[in-house]
BALONU-892229 format. One line per field, with one value per atom (N, C-alpha, C): x, y, z; atom name. Coordinates in nm, 4 decimals, decimal comma. Example, Ala and Ser with C-alpha at 12.3 -4.5 7.8 and 13.67 -1.06 7.14 Angstrom:
2
xx = 1,3190|1,2300|1,3200|1,2850|1,3670|1,2900
yy = -0,5690|-0,4500|-0,3300|-0,2250|-0,1060|0,0030
zz = 0,7800|0,7800|0,7800|0,7080|0,7140|0,7870
site = N|CA|C|N|CA|C
% end
This chain:
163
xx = 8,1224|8,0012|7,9356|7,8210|7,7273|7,7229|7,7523|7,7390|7,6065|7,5857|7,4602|7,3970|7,2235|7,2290|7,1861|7,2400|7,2142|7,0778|7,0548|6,9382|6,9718|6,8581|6,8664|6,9422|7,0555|7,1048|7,2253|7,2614|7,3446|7,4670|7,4799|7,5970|7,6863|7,6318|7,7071|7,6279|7,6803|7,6361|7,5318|7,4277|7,2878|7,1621|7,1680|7,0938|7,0858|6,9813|6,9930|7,0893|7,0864|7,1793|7,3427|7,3691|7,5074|7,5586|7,4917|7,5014|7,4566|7,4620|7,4330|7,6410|7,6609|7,7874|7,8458|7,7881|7,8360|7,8767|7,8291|7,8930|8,0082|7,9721|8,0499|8,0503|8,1971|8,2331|8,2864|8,3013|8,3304|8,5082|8,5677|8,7260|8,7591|8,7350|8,8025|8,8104|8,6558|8,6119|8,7681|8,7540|8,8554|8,9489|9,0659|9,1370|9,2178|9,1061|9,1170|9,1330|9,0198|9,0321|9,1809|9,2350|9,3486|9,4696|9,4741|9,5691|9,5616|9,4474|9,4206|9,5064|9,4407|9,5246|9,6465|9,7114|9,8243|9,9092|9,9135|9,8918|9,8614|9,7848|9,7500|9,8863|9,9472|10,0643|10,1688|10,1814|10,3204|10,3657|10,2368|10,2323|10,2910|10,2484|10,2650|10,4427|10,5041|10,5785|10,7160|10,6368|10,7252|10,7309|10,6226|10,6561|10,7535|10,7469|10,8415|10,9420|10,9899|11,1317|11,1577|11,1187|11,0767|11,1369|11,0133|11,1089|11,2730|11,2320|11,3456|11,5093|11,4739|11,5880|11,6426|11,5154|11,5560|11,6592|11,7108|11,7961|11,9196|11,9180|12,0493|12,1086|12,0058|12,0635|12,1024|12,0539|12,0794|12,2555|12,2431|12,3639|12,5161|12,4670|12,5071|12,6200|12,4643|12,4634|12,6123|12,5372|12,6817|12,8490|12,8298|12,9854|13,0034|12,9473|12,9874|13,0595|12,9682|13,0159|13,1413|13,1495|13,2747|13,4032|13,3887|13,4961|13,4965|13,4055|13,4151|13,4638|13,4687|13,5340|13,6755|13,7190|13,8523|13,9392|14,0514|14,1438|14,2759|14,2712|14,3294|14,2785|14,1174|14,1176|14,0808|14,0627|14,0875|14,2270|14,3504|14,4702|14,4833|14,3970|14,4562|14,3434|14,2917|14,2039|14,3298|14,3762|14,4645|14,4282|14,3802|14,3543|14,1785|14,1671|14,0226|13,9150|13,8311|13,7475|13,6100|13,6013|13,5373|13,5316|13,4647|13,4957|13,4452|13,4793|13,4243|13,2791|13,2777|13,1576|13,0456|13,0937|13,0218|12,9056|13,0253|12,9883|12,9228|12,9063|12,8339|12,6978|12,7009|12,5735|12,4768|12,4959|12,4712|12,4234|12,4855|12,4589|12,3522|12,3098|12,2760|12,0752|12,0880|12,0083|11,9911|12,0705|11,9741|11,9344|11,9926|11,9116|11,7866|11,7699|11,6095|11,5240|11,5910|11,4676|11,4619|11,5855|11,5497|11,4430|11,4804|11,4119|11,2347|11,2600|11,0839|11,0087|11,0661|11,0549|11,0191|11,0773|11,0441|10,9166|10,9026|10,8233|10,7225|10,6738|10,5629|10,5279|10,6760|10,6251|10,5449|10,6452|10,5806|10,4366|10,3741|10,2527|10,1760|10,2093|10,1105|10,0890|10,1943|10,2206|10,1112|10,1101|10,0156|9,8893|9,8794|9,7436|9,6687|9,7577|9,7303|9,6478|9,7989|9,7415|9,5691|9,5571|9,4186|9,3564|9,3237|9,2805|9,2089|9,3427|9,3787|9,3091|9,2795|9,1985|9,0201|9,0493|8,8533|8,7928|8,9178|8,8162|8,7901|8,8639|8,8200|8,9499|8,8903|9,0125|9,0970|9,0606|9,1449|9,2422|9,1659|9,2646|9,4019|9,3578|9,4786|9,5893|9,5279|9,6469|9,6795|9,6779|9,6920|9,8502|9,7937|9,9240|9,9842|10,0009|10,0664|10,2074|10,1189|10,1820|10,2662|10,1999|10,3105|10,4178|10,4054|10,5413|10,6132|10,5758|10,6846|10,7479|10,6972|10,7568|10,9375|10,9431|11,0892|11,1815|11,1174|11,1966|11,2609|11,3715|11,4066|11,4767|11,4337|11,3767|11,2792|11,2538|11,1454|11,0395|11,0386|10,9059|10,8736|10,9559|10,9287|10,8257|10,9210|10,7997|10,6676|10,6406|10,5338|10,4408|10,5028|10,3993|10,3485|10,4719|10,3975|10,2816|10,3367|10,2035|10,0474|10,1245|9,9525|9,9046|9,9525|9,8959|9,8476|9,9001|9,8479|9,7205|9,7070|9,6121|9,4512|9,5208|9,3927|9,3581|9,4014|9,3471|9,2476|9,2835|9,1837|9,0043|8,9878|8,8214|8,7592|8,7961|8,6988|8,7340|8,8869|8,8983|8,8267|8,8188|8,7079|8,5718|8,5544|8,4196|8,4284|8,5589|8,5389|8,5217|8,5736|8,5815|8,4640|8,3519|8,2081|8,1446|8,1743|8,0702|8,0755|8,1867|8,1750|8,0958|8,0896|8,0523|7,9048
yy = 18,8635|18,9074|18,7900|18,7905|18,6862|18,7376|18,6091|18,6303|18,6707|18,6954|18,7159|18,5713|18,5370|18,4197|18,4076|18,3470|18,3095|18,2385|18,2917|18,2120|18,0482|17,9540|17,8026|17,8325|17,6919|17,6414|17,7412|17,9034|17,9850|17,9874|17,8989|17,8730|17,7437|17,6482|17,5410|17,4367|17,3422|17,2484|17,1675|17,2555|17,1345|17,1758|17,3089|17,2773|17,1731|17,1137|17,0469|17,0648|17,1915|17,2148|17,1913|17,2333|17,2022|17,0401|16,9827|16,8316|16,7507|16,7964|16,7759|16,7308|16,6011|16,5562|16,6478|16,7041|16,7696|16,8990|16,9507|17,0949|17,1012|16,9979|17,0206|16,8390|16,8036|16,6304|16,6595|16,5212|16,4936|16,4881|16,5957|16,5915|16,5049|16,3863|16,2205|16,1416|16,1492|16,0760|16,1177|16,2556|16,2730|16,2646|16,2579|16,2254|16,0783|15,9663|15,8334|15,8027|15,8953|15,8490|15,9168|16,0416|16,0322|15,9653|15,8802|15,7984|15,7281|15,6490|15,5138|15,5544|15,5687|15,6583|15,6635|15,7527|15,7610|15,6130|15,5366|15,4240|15,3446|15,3459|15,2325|15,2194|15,4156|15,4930|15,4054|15,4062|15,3680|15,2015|15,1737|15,0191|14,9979|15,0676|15,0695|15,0717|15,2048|15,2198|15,1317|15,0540|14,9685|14,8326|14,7955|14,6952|14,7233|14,8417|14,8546|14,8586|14,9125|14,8929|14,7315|14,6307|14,4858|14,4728|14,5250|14,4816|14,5004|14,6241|14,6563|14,6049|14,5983|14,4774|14,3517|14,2930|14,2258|14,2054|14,3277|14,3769|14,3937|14,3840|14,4162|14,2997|14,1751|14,0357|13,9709|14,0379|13,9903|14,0531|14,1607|14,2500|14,1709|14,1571|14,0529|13,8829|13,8315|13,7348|13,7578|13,8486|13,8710|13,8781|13,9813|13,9851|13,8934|13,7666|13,6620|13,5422|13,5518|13,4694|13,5195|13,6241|13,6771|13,6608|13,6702|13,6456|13,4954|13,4081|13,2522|13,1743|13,2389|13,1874|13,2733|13,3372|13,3913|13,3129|13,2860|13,2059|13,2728|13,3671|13,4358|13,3935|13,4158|13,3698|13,1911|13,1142|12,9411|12,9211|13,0474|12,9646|13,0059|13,0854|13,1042|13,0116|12,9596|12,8591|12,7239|12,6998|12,5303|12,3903|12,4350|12,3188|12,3726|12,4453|12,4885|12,3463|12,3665|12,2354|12,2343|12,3539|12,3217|12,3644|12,4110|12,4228|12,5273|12,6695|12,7812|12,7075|12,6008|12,5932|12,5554|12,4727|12,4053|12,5662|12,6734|12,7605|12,8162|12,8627|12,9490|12,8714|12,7693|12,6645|12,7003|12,7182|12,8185|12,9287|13,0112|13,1262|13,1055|13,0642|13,0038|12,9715|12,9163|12,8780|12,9914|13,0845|13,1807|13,3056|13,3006|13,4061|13,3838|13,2306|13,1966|13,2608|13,1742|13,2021|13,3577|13,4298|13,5822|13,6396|13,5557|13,6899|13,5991|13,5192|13,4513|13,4875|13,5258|13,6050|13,7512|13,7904|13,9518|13,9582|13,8780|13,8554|13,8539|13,7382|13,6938|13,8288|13,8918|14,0040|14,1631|14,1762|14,2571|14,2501|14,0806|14,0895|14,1365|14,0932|14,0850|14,1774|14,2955|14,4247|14,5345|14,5151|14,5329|14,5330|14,3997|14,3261|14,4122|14,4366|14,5212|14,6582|14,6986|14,8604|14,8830|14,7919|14,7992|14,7668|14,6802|14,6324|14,7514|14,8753|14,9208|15,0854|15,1192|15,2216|15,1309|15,0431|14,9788|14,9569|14,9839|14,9464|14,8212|14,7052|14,5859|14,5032|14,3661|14,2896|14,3412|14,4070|14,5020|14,4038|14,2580|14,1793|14,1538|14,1238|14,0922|14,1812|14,3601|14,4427|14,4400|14,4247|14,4180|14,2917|14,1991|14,0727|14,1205|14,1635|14,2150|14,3074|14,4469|14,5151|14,4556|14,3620|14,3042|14,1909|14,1261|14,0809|14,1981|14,2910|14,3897|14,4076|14,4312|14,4605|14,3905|14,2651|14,2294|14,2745|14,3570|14,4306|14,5535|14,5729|14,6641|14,7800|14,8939|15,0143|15,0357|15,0651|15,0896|15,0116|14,8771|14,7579|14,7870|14,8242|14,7992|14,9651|15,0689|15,2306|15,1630|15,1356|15,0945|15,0018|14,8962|14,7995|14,8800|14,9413|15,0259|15,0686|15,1766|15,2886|15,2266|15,0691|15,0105|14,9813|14,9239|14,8525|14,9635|15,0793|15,2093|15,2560|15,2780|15,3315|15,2137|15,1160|14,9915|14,9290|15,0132|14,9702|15,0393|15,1911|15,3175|15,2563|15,2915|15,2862|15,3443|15,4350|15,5363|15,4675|15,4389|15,3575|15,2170|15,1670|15,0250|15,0755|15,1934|15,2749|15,2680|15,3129|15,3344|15,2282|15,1345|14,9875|14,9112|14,9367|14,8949|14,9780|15,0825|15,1737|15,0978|15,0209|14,9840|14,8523|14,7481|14,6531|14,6770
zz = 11,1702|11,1052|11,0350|11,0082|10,9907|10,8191|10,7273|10,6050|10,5316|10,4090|10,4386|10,3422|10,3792|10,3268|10,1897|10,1056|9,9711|9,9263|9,8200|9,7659|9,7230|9,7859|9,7758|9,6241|9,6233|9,5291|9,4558|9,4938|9,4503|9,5143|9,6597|9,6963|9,7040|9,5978|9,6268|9,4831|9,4485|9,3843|9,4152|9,4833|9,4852|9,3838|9,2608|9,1674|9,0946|9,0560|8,9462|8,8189|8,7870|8,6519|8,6741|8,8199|8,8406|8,8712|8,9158|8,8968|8,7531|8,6592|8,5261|8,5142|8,4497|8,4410|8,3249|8,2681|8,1389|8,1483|8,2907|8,3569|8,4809|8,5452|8,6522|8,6809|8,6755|8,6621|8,8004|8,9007|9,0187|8,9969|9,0220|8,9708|9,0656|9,1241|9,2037|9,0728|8,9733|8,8798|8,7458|8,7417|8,6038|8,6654|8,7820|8,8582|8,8141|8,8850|8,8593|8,6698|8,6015|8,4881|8,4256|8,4860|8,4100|8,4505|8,5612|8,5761|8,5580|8,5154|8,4762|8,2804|8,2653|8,1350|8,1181|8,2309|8,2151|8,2546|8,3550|8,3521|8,2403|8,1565|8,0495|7,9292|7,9315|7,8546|7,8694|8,0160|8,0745|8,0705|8,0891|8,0287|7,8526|7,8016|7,6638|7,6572|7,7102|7,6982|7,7608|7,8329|7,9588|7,8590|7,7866|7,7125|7,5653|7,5160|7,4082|7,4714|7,6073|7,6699|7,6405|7,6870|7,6635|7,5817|7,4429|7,3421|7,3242|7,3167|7,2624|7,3260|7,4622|7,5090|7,4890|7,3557|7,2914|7,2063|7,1493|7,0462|7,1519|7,2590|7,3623|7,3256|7,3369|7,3919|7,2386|7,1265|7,0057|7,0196|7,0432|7,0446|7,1187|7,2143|7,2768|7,2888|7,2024|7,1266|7,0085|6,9922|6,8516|6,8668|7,0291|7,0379|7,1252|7,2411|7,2088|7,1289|7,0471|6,9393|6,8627|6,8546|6,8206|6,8840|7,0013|7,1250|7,0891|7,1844|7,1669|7,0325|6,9299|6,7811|6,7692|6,8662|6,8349|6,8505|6,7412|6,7694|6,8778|6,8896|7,0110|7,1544|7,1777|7,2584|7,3181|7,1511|7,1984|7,2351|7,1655|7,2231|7,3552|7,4438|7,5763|7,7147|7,6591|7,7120|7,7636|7,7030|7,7602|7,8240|7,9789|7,9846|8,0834|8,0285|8,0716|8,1071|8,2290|8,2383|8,1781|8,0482|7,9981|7,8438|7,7347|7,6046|7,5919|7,5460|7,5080|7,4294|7,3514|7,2474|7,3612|7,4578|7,5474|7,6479|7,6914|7,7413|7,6437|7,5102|7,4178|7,4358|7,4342|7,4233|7,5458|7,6530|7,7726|7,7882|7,7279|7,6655|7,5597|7,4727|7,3895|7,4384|7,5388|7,5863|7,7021|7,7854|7,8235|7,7707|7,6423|7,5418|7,4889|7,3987|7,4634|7,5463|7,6126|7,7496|7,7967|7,7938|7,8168|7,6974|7,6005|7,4733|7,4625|7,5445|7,5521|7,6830|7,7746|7,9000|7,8757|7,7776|7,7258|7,6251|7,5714|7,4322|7,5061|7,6055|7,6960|7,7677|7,8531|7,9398|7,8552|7,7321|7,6705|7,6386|7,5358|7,5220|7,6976|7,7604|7,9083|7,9316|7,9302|7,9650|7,8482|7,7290|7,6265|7,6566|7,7526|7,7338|7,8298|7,9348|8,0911|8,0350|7,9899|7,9058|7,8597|7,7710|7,7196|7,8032|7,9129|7,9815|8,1094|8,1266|8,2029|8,1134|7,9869|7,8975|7,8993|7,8796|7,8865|8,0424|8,1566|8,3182|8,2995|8,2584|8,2514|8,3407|8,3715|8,4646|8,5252|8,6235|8,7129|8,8078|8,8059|8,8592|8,7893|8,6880|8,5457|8,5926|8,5651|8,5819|8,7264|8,8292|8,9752|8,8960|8,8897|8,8800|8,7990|8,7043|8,6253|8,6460|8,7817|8,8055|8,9207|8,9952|9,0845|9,0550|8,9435|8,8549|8,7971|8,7595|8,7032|8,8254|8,9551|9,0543|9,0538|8,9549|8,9730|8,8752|8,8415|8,7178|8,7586|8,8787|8,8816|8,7809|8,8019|8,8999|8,8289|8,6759|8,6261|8,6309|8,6405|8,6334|8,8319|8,8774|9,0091|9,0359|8,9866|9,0211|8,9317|8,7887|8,7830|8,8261|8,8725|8,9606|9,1029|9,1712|9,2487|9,2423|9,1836|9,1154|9,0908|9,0120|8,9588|9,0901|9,1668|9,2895|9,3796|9,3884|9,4542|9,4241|9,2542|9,1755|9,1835|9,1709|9,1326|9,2731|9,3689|9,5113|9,5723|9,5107|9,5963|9,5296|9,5993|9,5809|9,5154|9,4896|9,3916|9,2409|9,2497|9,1022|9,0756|9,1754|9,1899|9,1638|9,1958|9,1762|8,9667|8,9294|8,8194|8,7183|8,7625|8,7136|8,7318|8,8770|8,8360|8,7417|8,6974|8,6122|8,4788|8,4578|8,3476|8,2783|8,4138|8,3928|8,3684
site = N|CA|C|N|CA|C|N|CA|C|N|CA|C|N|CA|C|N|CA|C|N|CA|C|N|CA|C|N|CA|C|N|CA|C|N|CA|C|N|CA|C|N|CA|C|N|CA|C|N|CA|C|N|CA|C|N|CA|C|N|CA|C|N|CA|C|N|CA|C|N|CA|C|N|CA|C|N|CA|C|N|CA|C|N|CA|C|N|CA|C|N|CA|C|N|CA|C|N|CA|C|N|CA|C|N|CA|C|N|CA|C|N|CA|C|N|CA|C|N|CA|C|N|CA|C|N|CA|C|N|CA|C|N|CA|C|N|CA|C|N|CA|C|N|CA|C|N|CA|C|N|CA|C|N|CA|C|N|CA|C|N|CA|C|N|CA|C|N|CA|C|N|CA|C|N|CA|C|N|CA|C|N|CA|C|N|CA|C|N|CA|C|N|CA|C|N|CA|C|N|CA|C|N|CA|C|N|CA|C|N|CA|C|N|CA|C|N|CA|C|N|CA|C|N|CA|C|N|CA|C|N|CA|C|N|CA|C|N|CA|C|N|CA|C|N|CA|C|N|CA|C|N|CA|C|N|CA|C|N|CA|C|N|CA|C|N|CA|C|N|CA|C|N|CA|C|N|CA|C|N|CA|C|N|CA|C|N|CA|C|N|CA|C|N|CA|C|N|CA|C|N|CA|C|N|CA|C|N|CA|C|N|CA|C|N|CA|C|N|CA|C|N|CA|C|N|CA|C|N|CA|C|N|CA|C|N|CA|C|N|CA|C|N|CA|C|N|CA|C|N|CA|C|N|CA|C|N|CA|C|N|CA|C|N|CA|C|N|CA|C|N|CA|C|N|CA|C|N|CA|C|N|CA|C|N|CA|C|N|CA|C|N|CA|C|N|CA|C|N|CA|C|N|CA|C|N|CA|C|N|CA|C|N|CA|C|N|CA|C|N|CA|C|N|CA|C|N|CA|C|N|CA|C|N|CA|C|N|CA|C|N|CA|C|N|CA|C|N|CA|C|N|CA|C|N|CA|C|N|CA|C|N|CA|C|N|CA|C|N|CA|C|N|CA|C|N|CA|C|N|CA|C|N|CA|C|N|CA|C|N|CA|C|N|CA|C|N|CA|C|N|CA|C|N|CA|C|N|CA|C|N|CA|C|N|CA|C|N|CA|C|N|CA|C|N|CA|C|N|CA|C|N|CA|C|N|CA|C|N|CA|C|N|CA|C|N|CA|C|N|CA|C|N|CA|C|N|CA|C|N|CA|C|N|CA|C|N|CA|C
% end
């Protein structure tokens, strides 16, 4: 059976009033914007992981040093080819560099986030998300995700609206 036909503009979104953004939004548009969002979250939250792994390596750090100053375990060393102090010093130096590797990744990861709530340097977060990529499992699902999200087009759509 043949429907019957509607008066212009009562069957679909081509009045004027229904294309008014304040009644009826393009759900691709609030789509993109809530993952970009949620995304900007996860960034946030991916860098306090960061931090807070800092406190592992302090943790760390501590019962090291505890072990390596035991006189229990200098007397079972003997003729070792090298010096527990020599090895702490090692240690020593890749706690550094881990807890300046985190410090750096956290700010970046921060930087993304906001970056990633204003539609701005979409390149920034693109690199961003593909260095987390070596952060397995969690730095790696989020770099995914960013590189998924900041590729589609409609989100490039959302990222010229802003400029």
């Amino acid at each position: 059976m043949d429907q019957p036909a509607l008066p212009q503009g009562l069957g679909g979104l081509s009045t004027p009033l229904m294309e008014s953004p304040f009644i009826a939004e393009d759900p691709r548009r609030k789509r993109d914007l809530d993952q970009l969002r949620l995304l900007a979250i996860f960034y946030f939250v991916w860098a306090g992981l960061m931090l807070l792994s800092i406190g592992f390596l302090v943790f760390h750090y501590v019962i090291m040093q505890t072990v390596f100053r035991s006189p229990e375990f200098l007397k079972t060393q003997g003729n070792a080819p090298f010096s527990p102090h020599d090895l702490m010093r090692l240690f020593i130096v890749f706690y550094v560099l881990a807890g300046t590797l985190l410090v750096i990744g956290s700010a970046l990861n921060v930087a993304s986030g906001l970056f990633l709530l204003r539609r701005k340097y979409r390149v920034f977060s693109i690199v961003i998300g593909a260095l987390d990529c070596l952060m397995v499992p969690l730095g790696t699902a989020l770099g995914v995700f960013t590189l998924i999200i900041l590729s589609r087009e409609s989100v490039i759509e959302r990222y010229r609206e802003v400029k």
